[in-house]
Every structure is written in C-alpha cells, then in structure tokens.
TORKEGU-442237 format. One record per residue (C-alpha): residue number from 1; residue in one letter; z, y, x negated. Coordinates in steps of 0.5 Angstrom, whole numbers, plus 500, padded with zeros to 3 digits. Each point is the difference from the previous one (the first is absolute). Example, Ala and Ser with C-alpha at 12.3 -4.5 7.8 and 13.67 -1.06 7.14 Angstrom:
BEGIN
+-----+------+-----+-----+-----+
| pos | code |   w |   v |   u |
+-----+------+-----+-----+-----+
|   1 |    A | 516 | 491 | 475 |
|   2 |    S | 498 | 507 | 498 |
+-----+------+-----+-----+-----+
//
This chain:
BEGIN
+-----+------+-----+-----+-----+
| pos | code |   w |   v |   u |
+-----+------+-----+-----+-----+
|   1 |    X | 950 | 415 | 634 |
|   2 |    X | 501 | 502 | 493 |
|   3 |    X | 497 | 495 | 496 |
|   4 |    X | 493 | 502 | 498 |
|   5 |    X | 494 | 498 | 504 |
|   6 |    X | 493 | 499 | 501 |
|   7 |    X | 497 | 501 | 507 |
|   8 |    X | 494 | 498 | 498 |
|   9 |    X | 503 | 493 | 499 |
|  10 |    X | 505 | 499 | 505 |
|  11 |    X | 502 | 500 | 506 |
|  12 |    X | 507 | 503 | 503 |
|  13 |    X | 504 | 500 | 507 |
|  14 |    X | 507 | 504 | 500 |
|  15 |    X | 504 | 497 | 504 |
|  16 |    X | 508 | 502 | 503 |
|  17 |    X | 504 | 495 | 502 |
|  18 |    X | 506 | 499 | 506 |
|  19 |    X | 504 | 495 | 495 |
|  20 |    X | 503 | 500 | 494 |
|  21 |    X | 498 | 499 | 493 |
|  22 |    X | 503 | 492 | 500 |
|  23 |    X | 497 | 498 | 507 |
|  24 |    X | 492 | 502 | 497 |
|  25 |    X | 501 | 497 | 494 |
|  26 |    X | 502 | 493 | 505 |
|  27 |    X | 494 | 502 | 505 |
|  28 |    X | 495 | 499 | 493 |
|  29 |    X | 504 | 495 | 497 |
|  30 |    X | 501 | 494 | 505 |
|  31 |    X | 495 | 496 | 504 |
|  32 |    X | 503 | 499 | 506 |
|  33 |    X | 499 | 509 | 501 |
|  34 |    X | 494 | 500 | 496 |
|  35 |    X | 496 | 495 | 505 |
|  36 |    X | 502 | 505 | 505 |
|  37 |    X | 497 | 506 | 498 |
|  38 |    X | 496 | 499 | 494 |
|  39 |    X | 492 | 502 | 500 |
|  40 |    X | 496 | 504 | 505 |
|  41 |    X | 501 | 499 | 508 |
|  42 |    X | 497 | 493 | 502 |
|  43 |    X | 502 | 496 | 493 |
|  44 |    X | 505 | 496 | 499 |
|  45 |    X | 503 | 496 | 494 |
|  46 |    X | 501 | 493 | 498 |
|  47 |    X | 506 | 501 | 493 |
|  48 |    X | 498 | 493 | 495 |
|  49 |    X | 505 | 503 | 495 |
|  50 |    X | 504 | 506 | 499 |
|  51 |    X | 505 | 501 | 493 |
|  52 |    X | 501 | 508 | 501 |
|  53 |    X | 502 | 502 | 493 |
|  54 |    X | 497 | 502 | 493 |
|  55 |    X | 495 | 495 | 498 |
|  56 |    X | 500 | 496 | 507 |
|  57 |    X | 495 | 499 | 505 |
|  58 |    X | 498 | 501 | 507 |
|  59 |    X | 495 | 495 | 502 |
|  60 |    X | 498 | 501 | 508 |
|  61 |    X | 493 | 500 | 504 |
|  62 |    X | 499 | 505 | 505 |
|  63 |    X | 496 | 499 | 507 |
|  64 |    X | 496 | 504 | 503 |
|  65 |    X | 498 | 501 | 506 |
|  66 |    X | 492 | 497 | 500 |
|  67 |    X | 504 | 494 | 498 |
|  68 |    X | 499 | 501 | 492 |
|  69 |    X | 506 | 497 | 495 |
|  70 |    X | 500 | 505 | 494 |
|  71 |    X | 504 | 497 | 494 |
|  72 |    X | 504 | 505 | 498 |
|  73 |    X | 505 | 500 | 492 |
|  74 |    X | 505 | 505 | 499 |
|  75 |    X | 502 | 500 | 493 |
|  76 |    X | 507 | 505 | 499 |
|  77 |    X | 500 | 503 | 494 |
|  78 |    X | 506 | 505 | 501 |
|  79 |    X | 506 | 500 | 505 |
|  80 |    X | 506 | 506 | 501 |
|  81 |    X | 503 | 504 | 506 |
|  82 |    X | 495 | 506 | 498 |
|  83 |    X | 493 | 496 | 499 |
|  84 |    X | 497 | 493 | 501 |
|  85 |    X | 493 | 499 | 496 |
|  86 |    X | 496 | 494 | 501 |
|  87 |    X | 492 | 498 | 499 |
|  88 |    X | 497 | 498 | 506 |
|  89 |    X | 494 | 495 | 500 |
|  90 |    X | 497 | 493 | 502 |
|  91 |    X | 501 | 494 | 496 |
|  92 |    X | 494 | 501 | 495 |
|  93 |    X | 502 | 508 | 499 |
|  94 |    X | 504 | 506 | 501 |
|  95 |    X | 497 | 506 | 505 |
|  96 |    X | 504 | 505 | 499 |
|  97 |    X | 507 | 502 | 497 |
|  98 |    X | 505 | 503 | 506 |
|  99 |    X | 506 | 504 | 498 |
| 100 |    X | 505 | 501 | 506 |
| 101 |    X | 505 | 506 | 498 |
| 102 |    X | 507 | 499 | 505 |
| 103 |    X | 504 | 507 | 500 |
| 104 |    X | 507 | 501 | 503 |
| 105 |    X | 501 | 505 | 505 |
| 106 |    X | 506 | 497 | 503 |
| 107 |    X | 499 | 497 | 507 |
| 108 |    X | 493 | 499 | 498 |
| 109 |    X | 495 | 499 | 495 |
| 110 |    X | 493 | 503 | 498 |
| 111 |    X | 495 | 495 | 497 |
| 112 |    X | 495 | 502 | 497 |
| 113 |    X | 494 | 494 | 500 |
| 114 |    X | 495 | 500 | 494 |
| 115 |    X | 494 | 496 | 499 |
| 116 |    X | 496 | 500 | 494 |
| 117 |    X | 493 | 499 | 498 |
| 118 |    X | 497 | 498 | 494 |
| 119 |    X | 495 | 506 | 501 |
| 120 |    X | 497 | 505 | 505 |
| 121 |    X | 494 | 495 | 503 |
| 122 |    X | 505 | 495 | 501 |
| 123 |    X | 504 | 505 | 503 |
| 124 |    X | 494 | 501 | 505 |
| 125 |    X | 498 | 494 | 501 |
| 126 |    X | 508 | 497 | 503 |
| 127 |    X | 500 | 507 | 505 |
| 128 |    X | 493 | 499 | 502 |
| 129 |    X | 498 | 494 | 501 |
| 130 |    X | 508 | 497 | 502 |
| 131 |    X | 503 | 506 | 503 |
| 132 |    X | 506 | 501 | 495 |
| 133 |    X | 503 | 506 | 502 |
| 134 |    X | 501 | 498 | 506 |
| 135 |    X | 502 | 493 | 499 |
| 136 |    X | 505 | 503 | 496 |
| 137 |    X | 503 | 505 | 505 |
| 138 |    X | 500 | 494 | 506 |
| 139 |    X | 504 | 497 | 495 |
| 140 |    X | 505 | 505 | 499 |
| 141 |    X | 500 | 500 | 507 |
| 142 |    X | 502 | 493 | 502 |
| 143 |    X | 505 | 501 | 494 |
| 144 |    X | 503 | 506 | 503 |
| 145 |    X | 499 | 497 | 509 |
| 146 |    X | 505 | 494 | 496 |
| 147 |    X | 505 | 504 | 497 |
| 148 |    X | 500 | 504 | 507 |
| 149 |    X | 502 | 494 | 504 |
| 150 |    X | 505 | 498 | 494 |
| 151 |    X | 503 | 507 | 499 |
| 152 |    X | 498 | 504 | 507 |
| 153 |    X | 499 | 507 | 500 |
| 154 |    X | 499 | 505 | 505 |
| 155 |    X | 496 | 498 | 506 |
| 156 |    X | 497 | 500 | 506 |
| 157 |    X | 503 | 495 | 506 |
| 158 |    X | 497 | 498 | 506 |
| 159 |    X | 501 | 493 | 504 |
| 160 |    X | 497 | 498 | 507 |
| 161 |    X | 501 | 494 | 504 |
| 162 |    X | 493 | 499 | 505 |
| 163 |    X | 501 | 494 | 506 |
| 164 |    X | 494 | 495 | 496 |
| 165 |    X | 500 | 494 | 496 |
| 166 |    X | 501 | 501 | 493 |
| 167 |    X | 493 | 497 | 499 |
| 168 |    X | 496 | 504 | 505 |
| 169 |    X | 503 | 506 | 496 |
| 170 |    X | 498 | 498 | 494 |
| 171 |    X | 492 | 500 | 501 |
| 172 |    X | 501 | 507 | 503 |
| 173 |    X | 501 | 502 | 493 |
| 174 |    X | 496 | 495 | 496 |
| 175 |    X | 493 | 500 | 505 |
| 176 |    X | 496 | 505 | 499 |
| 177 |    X | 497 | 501 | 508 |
| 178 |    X | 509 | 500 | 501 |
| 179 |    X | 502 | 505 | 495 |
| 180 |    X | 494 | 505 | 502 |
| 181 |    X | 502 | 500 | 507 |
| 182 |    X | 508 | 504 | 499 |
| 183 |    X | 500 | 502 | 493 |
| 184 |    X | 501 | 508 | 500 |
| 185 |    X | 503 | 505 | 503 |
| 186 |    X | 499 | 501 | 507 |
| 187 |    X | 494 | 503 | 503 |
| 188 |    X | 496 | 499 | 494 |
| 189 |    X | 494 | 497 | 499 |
| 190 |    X | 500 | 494 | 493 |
| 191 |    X | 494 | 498 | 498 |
| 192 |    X | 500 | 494 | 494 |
| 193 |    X | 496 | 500 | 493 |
| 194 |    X | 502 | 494 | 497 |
| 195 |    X | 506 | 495 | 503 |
| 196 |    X | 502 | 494 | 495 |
| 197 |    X | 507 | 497 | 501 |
| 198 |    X | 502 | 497 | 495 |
| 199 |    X | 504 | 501 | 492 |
| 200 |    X | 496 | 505 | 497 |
| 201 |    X | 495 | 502 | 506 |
| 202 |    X | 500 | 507 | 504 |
| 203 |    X | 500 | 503 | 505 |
| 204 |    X | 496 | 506 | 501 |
| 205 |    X | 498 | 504 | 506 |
| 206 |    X | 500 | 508 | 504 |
| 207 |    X | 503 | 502 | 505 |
| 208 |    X | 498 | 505 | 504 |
| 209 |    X | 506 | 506 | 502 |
| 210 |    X | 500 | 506 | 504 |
| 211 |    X | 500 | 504 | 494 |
| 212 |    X | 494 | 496 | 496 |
| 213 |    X | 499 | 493 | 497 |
| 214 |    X | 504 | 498 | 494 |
| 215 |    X | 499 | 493 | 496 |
| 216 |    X | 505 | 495 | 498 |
| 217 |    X | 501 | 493 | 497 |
| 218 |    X | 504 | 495 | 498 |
| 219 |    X | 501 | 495 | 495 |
| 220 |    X | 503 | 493 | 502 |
| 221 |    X | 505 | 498 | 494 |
| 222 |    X | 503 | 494 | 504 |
| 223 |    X | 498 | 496 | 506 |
| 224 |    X | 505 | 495 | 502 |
| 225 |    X | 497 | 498 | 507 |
| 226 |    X | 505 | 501 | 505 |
| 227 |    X | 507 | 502 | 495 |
| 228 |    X | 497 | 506 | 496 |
| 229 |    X | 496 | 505 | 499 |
| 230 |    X | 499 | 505 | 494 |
| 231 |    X | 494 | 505 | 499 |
| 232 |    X | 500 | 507 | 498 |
| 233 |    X | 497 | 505 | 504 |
| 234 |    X | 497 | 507 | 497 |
| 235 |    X | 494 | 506 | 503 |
| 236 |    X | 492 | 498 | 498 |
| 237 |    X | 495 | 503 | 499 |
| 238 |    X | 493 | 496 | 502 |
| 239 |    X | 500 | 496 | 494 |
| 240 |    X | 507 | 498 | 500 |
| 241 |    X | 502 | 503 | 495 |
| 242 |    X | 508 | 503 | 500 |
| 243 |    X | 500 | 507 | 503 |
| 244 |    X | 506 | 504 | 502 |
| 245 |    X | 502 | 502 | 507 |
| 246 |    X | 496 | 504 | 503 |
| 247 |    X | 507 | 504 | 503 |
| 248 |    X | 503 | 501 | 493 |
| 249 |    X | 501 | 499 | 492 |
| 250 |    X | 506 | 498 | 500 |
| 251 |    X | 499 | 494 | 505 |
| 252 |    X | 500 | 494 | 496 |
| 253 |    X | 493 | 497 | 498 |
| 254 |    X | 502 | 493 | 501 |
| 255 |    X | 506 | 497 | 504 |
| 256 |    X | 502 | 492 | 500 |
| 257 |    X | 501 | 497 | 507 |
| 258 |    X | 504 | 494 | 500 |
| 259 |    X | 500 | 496 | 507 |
| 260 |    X | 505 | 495 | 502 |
| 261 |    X | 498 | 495 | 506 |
| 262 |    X | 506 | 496 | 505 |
| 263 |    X | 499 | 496 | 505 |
| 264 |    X | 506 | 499 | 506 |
| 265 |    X | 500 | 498 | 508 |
| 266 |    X | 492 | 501 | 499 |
| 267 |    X | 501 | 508 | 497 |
| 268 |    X | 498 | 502 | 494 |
| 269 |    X | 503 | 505 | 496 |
| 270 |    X | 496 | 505 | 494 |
| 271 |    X | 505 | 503 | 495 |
| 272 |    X | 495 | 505 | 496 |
| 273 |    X | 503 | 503 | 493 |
| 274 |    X | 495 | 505 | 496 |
| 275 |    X | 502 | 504 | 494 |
| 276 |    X | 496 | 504 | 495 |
| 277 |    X | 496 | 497 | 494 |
| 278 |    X | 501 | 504 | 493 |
| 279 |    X | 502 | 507 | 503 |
| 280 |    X | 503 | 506 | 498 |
| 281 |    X | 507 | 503 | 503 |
| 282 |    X | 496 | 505 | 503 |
| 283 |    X | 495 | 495 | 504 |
| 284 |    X | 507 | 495 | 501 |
| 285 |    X | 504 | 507 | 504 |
| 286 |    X | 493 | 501 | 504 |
| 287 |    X | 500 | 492 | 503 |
| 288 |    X | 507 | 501 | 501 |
| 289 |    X | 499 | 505 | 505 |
| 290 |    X | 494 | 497 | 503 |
| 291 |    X | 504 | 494 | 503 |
| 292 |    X | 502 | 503 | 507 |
| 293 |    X | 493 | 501 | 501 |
| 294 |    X | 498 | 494 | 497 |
| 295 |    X | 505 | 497 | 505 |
| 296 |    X | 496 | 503 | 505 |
| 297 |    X | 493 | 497 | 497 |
| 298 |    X | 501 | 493 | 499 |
| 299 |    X | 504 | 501 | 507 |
| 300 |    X | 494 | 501 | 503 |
| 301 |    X | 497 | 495 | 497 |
| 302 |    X | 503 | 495 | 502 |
| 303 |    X | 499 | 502 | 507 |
| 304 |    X | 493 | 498 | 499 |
| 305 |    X | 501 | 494 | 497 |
| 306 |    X | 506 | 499 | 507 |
| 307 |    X | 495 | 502 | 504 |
| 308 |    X | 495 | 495 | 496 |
| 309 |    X | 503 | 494 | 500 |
| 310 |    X | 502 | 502 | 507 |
| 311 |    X | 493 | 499 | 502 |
| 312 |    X | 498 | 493 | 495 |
+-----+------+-----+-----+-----+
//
C-alpha cells in the first residue's frame, strides 16, 4: 500500500484475488453475495437497506453463532474502481474507518482490507478481546471460497459412489463417533481433540503415522445436511493454531474443501472439490503436483468409509 499508515491503530489483511477488478467491487456491493460471505465463519447477515454510492448507506444485522444479533450501519463516503472508503459503526456511532484498495492485475485483483481505530487501545481492545485479525482474514476467506465457486481456479477433483443411502452417509461425516472411525490415511491411528459440526465449528484432531504424529483441523464454513459440505482443512498445532505442513514450506497452509452429496437407486455419490486459500505461485505449482498422491489418500480414505458403511 502506499498510503501512509499507523500500525498502531490499524488492522490490515493483503489479499490476491482469482477475479477481476468488476466482480470484486460486485461481491462488496450486492446483498445477495454479501449475505454469502460477509463476517467471520459462523455468522450470517440479514441486509435492511443498501444504497451502495457516495453518501448512501448500508444498514444490516449480523448473527452470530450464539444466536447474538448485531446491529450493524455502514455509511459510504467515497466509491471509485481503485478504492472503497466507508465508516462502520452501530446506530449510535461510528467504530472505525475502513479503506479497501482494488488493484487491476488483469484476471485478477489485489485487495487490500484496511481497518482504522481511532487510537492504539482501541486497536487492542478489538484484536484481544473479539478476535479482529483473524475474523477479518475468515472474511476474506468465505469472499475468496465464493469467487472460487464463481470463477473456478485450479483444483483437486475427486468423486466416489458408495452402496448406502444418502442419510446414512451423511452421519458418517456429521457424527463424531462415525467420523472418527475412517477418517485418515490407512493404518493410521486418529485421535479426536475437539469435533463441532456446524458453520463456524472445527474439527481438530492427530493421528498417528509411520513417521510421527501430525495434527490438523478443519473449520466448517458450510453445513447443508444432506446436499453440501464446505470446510478448510490445514496442519495444527496442539492449540489449534494454523501451522504448516510437516513434509514441506510450500504446501499450502489452508485448503477449501467443497462436498456435494446425491442420492440415486439407494447409492450416494461424494464430489469433493479442494483449492488453495491466499497462496503464492510458488504454493499453488507444489498443490498441483501433489494430486495424484492426493488421489491415492483420499482414495484410501474412502475405502474406510466403504468399509464402514459396510459394516453399519
């Protein structure tokens, strides 16, 4: 960025978009996108009135995964193709100052998301106790899954059609004492830390191979029972925190998985979809490489869940 700027008081997430500069600016200006991807994994928006231009408004409420409704107004100040400036508050008062900055490169676009507190304790206050920088990066993260499904980019493809009914396969991926039993490479021990499955929840737990113990997690971003699954899985460490992969630098630290489920004569077919989140050149080439031995790991995968099902 180029614009000057005070750490102290700011909080700042880079992001390079798979789009064009026009479909961002339609992601932040249009209710029905916005409901899709607005606010950190777990909440969901309810629009009241939008008027997206120089002096308009966007008045909306946000709910969050306790059930909590946030009153939310949005008040434009000034709108271009390179920059989008807004004060964001409640009804009684404005909280901060955002600047997104939009820039062209081609097919896609670089943003640069840029909260502004009034002073450095405020600043504080927002990251400690409400968990700012990472709410704002799962923010950027449902914009940039959205845009994949919009735009697909390169990915990882892999289908399986398994002899059960669709109900039953769906608790083996939504029922912790299900799950536990054939998720992980085969002839590796999984053990599970913490199992919520809903939007917003995780999963988290190790398992233990050959060559030592590795920990991972998944966030659930989407939980339609019976049609659709969307989570992004990554390597942990014990405190759940993002790590990366044990075997390289260059794995990417967050995948999007994106699972569709259908049901015909009794069968149940998976489609499983994953890509890369907010990754370099040099990330996205090492993913691609690793697909066949990808193949060969969800594959086996499968085979326990086959083999489980077969047994329930």
């Amino acid at each position: 960025m180029t614009r000057p700027t005070d750490p102290t008081k700011e909080i700042i997430a880079s992001r390079t978009l798979n789009a064009p500069r026009d479909l961002v600016i339609e992601m932040l200006s249009t209710p029905a996108h916005l409901t899709r991807w607005w606010g950190p994994v777990g909440f969901t928006t309810t629009t009241h009135e939008m008027d997206f231009r120089e002096g308009g408004q966007w008045r909306f409420t946000m709910h969050g995964p306790d059930g909590t409704d946030w009153p939310n107004l949005i008040q434009y100040k000034s709108i271009t193709p390179d920059q989008i400036e807004y004060d964001h508050g409640d009804f009684e008062k404005v909280h901060f100052h955002v600047i997104i900055e939009l820039t062209d490169e081609g097919e896609k676009t670089r943003m640069d998301f840029n909260l502004i507190l009034p002073t450095a304790e405020a600043r504080q206050q927002v990251v400690e106790e409400h968990g700012a920088v990472e709410g704002l990066a799962s923010t950027i993260n449902r914009l940039e899954i959205l845009l994949f499904e919009t735009i697909p980019g390169e990915s990882f493809k892999i289908e399986r059609t398994f002899d059960a009914p669709l109900a039953l396969v769906w608790e083996c991926w939504a029922k912790e004492d299900h799950f536990a039993k054939w998720w992980g490479p085969t002839g590796c021990e999984l053990s599970v830390r913490a199992f919520d499955f809903k939007p917003g929840g995780s999963f988290h737990y190790s398992i233990e191979t050959p060559h030592g113990q590795m920990v991972a997690k998944f966030v659930y971003h989407e939980v339609e029972p019976l049609h659709r699954l969307v989570f992004v899985s990554s390597f942990s460490n014990d405190d759940a925190q993002v790590v990366r992969a044990p075997f390289s630098d260059l794995f990417p630290k967050q995948i999007v998985n994106i699972l569709t489920f259908h049901e015909e004569a009794g069968k149940t077919l998976i489609r499983l979809e994953g890509t890369p989140l907010n990754v370099s050149e040099a990330e996205l080439d090492f993913y691609k490489a690793m697909f066949e031995s990808m193949k060969g790991g969800f594959g086996g995968t499968f085979d326990k869940l086959e083999a489980h099902l077969k047994e329930l």
